[in-house]
Structures are given as C-alpha cells and as structure tokens.
N, C-alpha and C positions, 0 to 999 in steps of 0.2 A: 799962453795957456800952458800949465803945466804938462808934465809927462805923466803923472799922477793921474788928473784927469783927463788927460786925450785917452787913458786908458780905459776909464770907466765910459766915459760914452762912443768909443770905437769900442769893443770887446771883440776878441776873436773870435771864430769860429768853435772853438772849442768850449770857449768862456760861456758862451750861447749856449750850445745845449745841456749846458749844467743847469746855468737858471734855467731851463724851459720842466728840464726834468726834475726839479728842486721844486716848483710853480705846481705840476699837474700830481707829484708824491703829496702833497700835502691837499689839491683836491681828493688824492685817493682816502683820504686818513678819515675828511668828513664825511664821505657817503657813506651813510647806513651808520650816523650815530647822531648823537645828540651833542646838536651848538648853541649858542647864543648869539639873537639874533637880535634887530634894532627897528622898530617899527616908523617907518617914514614916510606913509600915507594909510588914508582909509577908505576905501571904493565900496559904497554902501555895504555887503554884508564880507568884505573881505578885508583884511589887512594886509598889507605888502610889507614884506619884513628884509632887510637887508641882512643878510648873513654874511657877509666879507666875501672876498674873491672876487669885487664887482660883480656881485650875483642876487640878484631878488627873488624873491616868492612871491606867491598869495596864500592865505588858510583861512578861510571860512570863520568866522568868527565864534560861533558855535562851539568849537571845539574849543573857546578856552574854557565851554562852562561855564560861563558871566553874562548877565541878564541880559546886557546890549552894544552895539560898540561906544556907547558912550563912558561906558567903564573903562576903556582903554584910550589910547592917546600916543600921538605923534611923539616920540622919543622913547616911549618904555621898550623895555629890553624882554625879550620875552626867548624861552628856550622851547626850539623845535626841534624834529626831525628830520634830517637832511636826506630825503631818497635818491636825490640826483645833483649833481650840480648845475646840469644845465638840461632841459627839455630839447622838442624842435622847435619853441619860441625862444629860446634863448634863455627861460626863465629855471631857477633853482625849483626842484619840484618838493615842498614841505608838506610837514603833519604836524601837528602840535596831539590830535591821539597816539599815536605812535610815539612821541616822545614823552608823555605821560606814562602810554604803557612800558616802555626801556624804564623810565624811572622807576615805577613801582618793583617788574621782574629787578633789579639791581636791588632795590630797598628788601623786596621779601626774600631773596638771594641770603641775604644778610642775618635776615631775620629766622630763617630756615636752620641755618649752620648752628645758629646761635637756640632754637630750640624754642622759639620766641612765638607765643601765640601772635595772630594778626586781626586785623577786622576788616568785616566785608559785607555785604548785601545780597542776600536769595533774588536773583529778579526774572527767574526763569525755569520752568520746568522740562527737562529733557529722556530722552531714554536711561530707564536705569539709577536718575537723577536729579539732582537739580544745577543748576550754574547759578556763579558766586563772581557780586565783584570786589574785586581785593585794590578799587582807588585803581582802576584802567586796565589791570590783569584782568581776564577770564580763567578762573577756578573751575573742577569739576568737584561735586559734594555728591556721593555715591549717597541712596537711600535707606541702605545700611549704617550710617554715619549720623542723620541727620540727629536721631535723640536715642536715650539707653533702651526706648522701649517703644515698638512702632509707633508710629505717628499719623492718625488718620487722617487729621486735615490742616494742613503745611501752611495754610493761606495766614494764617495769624503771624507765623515768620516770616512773609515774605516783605521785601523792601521794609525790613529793619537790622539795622546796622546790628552786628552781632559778631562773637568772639569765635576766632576757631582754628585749627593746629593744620600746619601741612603738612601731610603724611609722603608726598613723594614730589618734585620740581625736573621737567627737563626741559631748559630755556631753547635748547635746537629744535625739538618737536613742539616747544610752544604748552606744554602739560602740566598743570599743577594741580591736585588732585587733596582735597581740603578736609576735615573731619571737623564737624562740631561733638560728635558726642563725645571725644575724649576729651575735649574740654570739659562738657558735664561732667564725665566719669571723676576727674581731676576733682574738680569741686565737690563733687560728693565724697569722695577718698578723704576730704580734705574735713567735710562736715562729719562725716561716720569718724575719723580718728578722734575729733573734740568729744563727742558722743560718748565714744567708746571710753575714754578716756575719763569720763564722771562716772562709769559705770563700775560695777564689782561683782564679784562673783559672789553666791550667796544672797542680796540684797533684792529685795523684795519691790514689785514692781507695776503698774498698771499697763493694760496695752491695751490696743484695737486688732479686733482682728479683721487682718486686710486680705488671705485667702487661705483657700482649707485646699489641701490635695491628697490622695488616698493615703501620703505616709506621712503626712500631721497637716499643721495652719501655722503659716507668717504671721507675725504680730508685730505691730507697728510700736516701737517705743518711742514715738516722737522724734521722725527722723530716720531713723536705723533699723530694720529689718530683723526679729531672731526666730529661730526655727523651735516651734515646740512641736515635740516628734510625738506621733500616736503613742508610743508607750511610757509616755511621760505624764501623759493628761490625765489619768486615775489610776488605783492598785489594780484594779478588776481589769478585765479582758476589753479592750475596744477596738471590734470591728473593722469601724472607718470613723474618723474624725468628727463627721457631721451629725455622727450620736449624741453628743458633748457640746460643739458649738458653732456658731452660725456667724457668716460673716458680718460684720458692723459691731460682733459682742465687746462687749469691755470685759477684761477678765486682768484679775488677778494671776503674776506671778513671778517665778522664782528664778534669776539668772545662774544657771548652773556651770556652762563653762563659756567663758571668753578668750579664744585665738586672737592674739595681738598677731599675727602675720594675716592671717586671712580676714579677718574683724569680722566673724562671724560668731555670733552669739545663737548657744542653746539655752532654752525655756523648758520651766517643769512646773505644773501645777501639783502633781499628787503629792511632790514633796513638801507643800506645805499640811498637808495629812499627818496623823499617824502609821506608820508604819506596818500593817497589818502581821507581819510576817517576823517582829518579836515576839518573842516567847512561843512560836511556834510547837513547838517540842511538847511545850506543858497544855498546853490548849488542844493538841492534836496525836496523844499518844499512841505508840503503835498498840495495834489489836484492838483501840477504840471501833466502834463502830458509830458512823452518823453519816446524814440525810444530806444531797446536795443535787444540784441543774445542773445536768449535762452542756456544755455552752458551745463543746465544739467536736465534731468528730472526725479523724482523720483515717489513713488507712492501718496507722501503728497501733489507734485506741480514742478512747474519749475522755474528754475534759472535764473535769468536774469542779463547778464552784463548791464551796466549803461555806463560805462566805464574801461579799465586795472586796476583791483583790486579792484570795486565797481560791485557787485551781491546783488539781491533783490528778494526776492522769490513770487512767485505767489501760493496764495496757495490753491487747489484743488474747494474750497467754492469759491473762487472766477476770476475764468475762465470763465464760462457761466450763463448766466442768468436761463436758463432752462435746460440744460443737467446736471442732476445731479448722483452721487455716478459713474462717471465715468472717468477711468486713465488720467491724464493729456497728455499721449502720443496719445492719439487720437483727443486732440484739438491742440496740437501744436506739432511740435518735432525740434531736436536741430542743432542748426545754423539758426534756422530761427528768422527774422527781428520782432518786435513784439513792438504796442506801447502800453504802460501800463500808470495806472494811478498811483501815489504815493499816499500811503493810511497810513503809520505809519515808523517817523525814528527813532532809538535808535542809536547813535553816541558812546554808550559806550557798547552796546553790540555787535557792528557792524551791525546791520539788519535795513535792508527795506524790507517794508510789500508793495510789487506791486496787482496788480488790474488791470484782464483783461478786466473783462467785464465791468465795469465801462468808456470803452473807445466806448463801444455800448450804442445804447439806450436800455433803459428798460423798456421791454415789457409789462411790465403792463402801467406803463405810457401810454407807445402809445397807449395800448388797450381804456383805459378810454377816451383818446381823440377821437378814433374813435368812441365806444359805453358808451356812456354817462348814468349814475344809471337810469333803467326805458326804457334800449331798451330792443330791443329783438333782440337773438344770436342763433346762430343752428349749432351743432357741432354733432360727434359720440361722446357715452359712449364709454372711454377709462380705466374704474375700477369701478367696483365698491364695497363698501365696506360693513362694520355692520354699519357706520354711515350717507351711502348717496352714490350718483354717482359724478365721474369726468367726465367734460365733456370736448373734445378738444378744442380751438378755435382758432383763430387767432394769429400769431405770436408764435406760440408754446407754449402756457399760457395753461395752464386746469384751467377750475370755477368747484368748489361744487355744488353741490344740496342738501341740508341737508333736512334727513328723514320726516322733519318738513314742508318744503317747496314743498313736493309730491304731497299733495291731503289738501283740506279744510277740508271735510267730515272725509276719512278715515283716517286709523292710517300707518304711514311711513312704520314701519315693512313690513305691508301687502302688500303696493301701491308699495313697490321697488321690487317685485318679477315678478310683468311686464314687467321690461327692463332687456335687456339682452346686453353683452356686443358688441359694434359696432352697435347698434341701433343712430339712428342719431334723435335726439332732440332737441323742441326749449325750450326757457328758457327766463325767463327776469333776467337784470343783477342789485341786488341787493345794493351789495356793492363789490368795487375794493381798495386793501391796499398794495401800490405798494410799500411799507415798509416792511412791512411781506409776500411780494409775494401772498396774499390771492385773490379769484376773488368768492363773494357770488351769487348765482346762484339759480332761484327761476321757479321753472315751475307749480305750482297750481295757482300763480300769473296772468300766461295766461289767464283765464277768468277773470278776475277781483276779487274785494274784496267781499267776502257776506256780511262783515261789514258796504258797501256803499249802500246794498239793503237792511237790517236788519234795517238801519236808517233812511229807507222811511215810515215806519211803525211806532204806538205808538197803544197802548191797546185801546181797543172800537173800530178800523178802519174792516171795511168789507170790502175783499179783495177774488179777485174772482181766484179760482184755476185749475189746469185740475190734473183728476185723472192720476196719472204713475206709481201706484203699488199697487194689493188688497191682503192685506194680512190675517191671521186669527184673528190677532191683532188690527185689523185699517185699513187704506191705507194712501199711500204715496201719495203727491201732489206737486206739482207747481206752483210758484204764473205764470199768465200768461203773467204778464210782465215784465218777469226775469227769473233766473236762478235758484231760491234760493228754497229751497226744503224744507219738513213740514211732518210730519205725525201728523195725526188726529187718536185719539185713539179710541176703538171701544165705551168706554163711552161717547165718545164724539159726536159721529155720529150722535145722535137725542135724541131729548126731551123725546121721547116713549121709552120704555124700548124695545117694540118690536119691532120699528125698528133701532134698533142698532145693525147689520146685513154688517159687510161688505160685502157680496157678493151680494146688493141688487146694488152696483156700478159697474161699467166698465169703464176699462183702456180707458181714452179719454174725461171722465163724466166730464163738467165744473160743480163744484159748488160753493156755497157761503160761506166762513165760518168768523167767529166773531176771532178777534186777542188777545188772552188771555194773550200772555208778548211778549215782542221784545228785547231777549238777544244781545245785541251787540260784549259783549265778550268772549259770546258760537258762535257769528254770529248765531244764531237759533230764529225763530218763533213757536211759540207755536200758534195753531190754534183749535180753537171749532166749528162744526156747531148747537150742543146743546145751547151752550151762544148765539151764532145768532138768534135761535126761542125764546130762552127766552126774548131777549132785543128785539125782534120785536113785542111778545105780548104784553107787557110793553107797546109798544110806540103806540098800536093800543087799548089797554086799557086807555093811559091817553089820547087819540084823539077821541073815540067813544064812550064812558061811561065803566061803570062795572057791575060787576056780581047784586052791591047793587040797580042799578038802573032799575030791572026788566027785563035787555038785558041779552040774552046769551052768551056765550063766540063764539058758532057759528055764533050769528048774528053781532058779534063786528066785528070777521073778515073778514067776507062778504061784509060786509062795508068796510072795509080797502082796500081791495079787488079790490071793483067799485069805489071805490075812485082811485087808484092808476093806473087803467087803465085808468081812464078817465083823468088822470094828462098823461098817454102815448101817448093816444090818440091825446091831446091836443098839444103835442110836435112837432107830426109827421105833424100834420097841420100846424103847424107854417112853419115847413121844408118845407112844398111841397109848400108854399107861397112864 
C-alpha cells in the first residue's frame, strides 16, 4: 500500500476535524434556503425527497399544488425548503410553501427594483384591507389603493388574477404592501394623453354630462374629464349650475384651454354665442336712461340686467338722494323692474356703473326752486353737532346752521346750548349747492343785519337811546329806532367826575348820547354821553361868547337855554297853525 493512501485512510487527528468542520459548514449553508431535491419514494399523501447529506424529508403533497401524487414520480427533482437538516427522527425537516414563497420574495425582489408591475390574486379581506397573492408571497392592498374611486363591492375582484405595483418590500419583517390603483391611475394617464392628444383648443365638441357641483359640471368627452366652469355656461348671471343643466344632458361645446402637464381641459358653452358686450358703448350710452332686473344685491349695491349677459351695478352712493349708509336691500330687492340712469361704460373691463337716483329729481334742486337764497324755512333740529345744528326740511334735505350764523352779538358755542334737539326753528336759507348736497342755513339773519343799522350812523351824529341794562360798569342801551345795541362806559356817562354813577339811571331812561366810532365790521357803535356835553358847550360857547368876554359859563348856557326853547316854542306854533 502506498504512502499516499495509508494517508487518506489513517488521517490524523488534525486532518479529522477539518472534514468534520468542512461536512457540518456546508450543512449550515442549507438551513433556511432553498435546495434541490430527488424524490425516491411515495407514502400515500407524502413524498420523501432526498436532499444530499444522507438526509431525507417528507412534504405533504399538497403543497406542490398538483391534483394528485400521481403527477409526480420516483426520480423527479423537485426544489424545497430546507428548515432543518435533521429533526429528533433523524429526518431533514422540508417545505416546498416556504420555498415557493423564497422564490417568489427573490422574483418580486427583482421585480420591485426594477419598477416592474406584478400579478396576484385578492383572496382575503382584512382590517384596513385586503390580502393579495403575489404566486406564495402574502401582499397587504390598503383600501385606499384598491380603485381611483371607492369601491362598494370588492367581491367582483376577488380571486381574479389581476395587475398591480409595490409600493413598499421588507423581506425581514415578511411586508409587502401592493397598490392596484396606480396601475389604474397609469393606464388612464396613458388613455387621457391619446385623448388629449386628438383634441384642440378652440374645436367644438359633444359631451355628457357626468356631475354638476356648485362651481360648474364635468363633462365626459369620451373618456376624459373637462371642467365647464359656472361662468362659462352663459353671458348672463348663473346662480348654480343646475339652472342650465342636468346630469345625463348631452350638451354642446367649446374646448377652450388644454394643460398638457396637468391634462386638464376647460369647457365653455356661451362662447359659442354672440358676444353680448360688443359694441357696448353705442347700445348703452352714458346719460341713456333704460329698464332692467335687479338679479343680485350685495352690501356695496345691486345688479342690474340690461339684457341676457349684460349686468351693471348700482352702487350704494348712488340709490338715493338722501338715504344714506343704508343696505341696498331696503331700497330695492331682487326681480324687481328698475329704471336706471347709465353713468360709466368700460367695454374691456365689462362694467356699467348704473344710477338710481339720478332717474329722480334732486332734492336740492327742487328745494332751491321752491325756497329761493333769502327765504325763510322752518323745520325740527334733527342733530346737532360741535359745529352747528341740522335742521329738517322739505323733501327730505337737512340745511346747516353754522355756529356763526346763531347769534350777531354772542359766541356760537354759547347761543347753541339753547336748542335742543326736535325744537322746530326758522331759519333764512343762505346758500343751496345741489353739487355737493350742502343747504346753508342762517338763523341770527332773522332780524336782520346790524351792519345795515351801523351804516346809518358816522362819528359826531346824536342819536337818542332807551336804557336796557345798569350795570356797575356803564349801561346798556338801544338806539330807539332799531335794534342795534351799545354800551356807554361809566367814563363815559358825564362830563362830572361825580356824576358818572351808573345807578343814577333806570332801565327805560331815553337819553342822548354823542357817536364816538361806527364799526361796521364789529357791526358795533361806540357811544359817549360825556363827548355830547362837551360838543354841546362848544357849540353854545361859539354861539353866545366866552369865558374872555366877561360871560360866565352859567350865563352862556342860560342863554343856550332860552334860546332853544324859544326855537320850540316857535315850532309848536307853527304846528297848531
């Protein structure tokens, strides 16, 4: 025997645990994957399958999914799953599901990377879902997934083979989580681009309509979806959609824009119309006046048809003449007939500016005709303010009274704390500006100007008064042929120091006094009765001598005196002749 082989069949000790560890590294390699195996017996419903390593199985026959064991047979090769290599009978413990399912996770592993739809079977319904088989995998198909638009009753899919994407795989947790609807989505992405793609913008079109929602109706072009929007469907005002039309309708119409990214298509019916809104301008001149239906009222004003597809707004400012900061729905409401005046067209923005009250007359106007600058008006106070009173008047107008226009004498402030509101007062009317709605309103004017008694007067005039107020100061006075009022200052009173005493007067006292200035644009009289004795010695000094000429100043006007009576005297005879 050689040395060669005394080698190979003594092997040392060393040699020995290499094959042993060599022998049980390559049992490790098969556990827990898929082998091929050699079928060499059949035990009614099992197969004994030789896998190498002097190690047998059994697998139920069942699991290969073939009618009977008569489909199979002593020598065919069949691939299982190797769980163990050896039990506590000694026997390899197999699966042939288990290595169907390795095969498939492997296959759709593959298939996943790759982007690659797969096919599977619905055969189960679960929480949240349904379960899919993907050929020995268990799939989860979330109920969200299963079609683009719920789905009430699933049963027509189920246990039919069918296509679909998987959207997430994790082989250690055993999870594969499947979507049919993007497959749909796909194929319709794929029908709607051919669709899209015969179609044009502009060209004219038939559709069904498949639903209506408060801001227009889908319409089915055969296949593809487009939006006809409420304000596309007539010139005139519409509502809500289902004015117009009804699901199932056939309607005519017109493809106006087509988004190649999004592939959504807009629809317009009115554009196959005329255009209502050329030549606007000539059909709807301004200061024309015509008839239209109110169609819509807001809180800025009301709408007015003109005609189907021509609306013009009335706008809150311009409703009434005198009802103001109030809703439009209380001066008109909707369906009603209404003639307006046309006040602004814009043809490119689409708008008419209407004008209601402009179809009235305007009350100031009218007022002016009836009370003309310089009557007089009598109304209640309706407000009053920090700058004057409103007063009512005719036609529903209010005039001003400005603080200025209270009182000659006093100051506004003070004179407007006597009227109270609903006092009924007259007034003279000043100024009307039936432009700016204004009505000036003057009540100190009632008695007239002082400026027109101030300018009967000039300095040196003696002018005969009645006492109407002793004060410690002076007194008050009035001329007696007028209105116009005066205080005389207590220096004033008299030439004597001692008798400048107002209280040597009483309320009623006519006296004489001298006119020191005649303000016209204080309207005020300045009055002296000191300047009057002075200018009367004067003039009874240069008429009967002076002091140089031996006369006394008593005897000068003693003379003035008898002289002046006897010039009375003289008068009264004439009279009684």
């Amino acid at each position: 025997m050689s040395e060669a082989v005394s080698k190979d069949l003594n092997p040392t000790h060393d040699e020995f645990a290499a094959l042993l560890a060599e022998s049980l590294a390559k049992e490790d390699l098969f556990e827990g994957s898929v082998v091929k195996g050699r079928i060499v017996g059949i035990e009614k419903d099992l197969a004994v399958i030789d896998v190498g390593l002097k190690t047998e199985g059994r697998v139920a026959l069942r699991e290969f999914s073939v009618g009977g064991k008569g489909e199979l047979k002593i020598g065919d090769e069949v691939e299982v799953y190797l769980e163990r290599v050896e039990n506590a009978l000694g026997e390899a413990v197999l699966s042939r599901d288990k290595a169907r399912r390795e095969e498939s996770w492997t296959r759709l592993e593959k298939q996943f990377e790759k982007n690659e739809k797969v096919t599977g079977v619905i055969f189960n319904k679960v929480k949240g879902g349904f379960t899919v088989d993907l050929d020995g995998a268990v799939a989860f198909l979330p109920g969200s997934q299963v079609d683009i638009r719920p789905v009430r009753d699933i049963g027509p899919l189920m246990h039919q083979p069918q296509s679909f994407q998987i959207l997430k795989m994790d082989r250690r947790r055993g999870n594969i989580v499947v979507s049919r609807r993007s497959v749909l989505e796909e194929t319709r992405a794929e029908q709607r681009a051919d669709i899209v793609a015969r179609l044009e913008e502009g060209q004219v079109i038939d559709g069904l309509v498949k639903n209506i929602t408060d801001y227009g109706a889908f319409i089915d072009l055969g296949g593809i979806d487009g939006l006809l929007h409420v304000t596309d469907m007539a010139w005139r005002r519409v509502n809500h959609p289902s004015e117009i039309l009804n699901v199932g309708d056939t309607v005519k119409v017109q493809i106006i824009r087509i988004n190649p990214e999004t592939q959504r298509i807009s629809l317009g019916m009115k554009q196959l119309q005329a255009d209502p809104w050329l030549a606007i301008e000539a059909k709807y001149p301004v200061g024309a006046r015509v008839n239209g239906t109110v169609t819509n009222i807001a809180d800025y004003g009301a709408f007015v048809e003109l005609e189907p597809g021509v609306e013009g707004l009335i706008h809150v400012s311009e409703m009434s003449w005198t009802k103001k900061n109030i809703h439009p729905g209380k001066i008109v409401s909707t369906s009603q007939q209404v003639d307006v005046q046309v006040l602004e067209v814009d043809a490119n923005k689409r708008r008419i500016s209407l004008g209601l009250k402009q179809t009235q007359d305007n009350p100031w106007e009218t007022f002016l005709a009836a009370h003309p600058k310089g009557s007089e008006v009598e109304g209640p106070i309706r407000n009053i303010t920090e700058f004057g009173l409103f007063i009512g008047l005719d036609g529903g107008v209010d005039g001003m009274v400005h603080l200025s226009d209270l009182d000659w004498a006093k100051p506004g402030d003070e004179v407007i704390k006597d009227y109270k509101k609903g006092d009924t007062v007259k007034a003279i009317v000043l100024d009307v500006d039936s432009q700016k709605e204004r009505i000036s309103l003057g009540i100190k004017q009632l008695g007239g100007d002082p400026v027109d008694e101030v300018s009967k007067y000039k300095k040196g005039d003696t002018v005969t008064c009645e006492v109407v107020a002793v004060q410690e100061n002076g007194i008050e006075v009035k001329t007696a042929d007028g209105e116009l009022t005066a205080f005389i200052k207590r220096s004033d009173l008299s030439r004597d120091r001692s008798e400048q005493r107002p209280e040597r007067f009483n309320v009623g006292d006519k006296i004489d006094a001298f006119v020191t200035s005649a303000d016209k644009a204080a309207r005020r009289l300045s009055l002296s009765i000191k300047a009057l004795e002075i200018a009367e010695e004067k003039q009874a000094v240069a008429q009967y001598g002076s002091s140089d000429s031996g006369a006394s100043l008593g005897d000068i006007f003693k003379a003035a005196i008898r002289k002046r009576e006897e010039s009375e005297e003289g008068d009264e005879e004439e009279t009684k002749e």
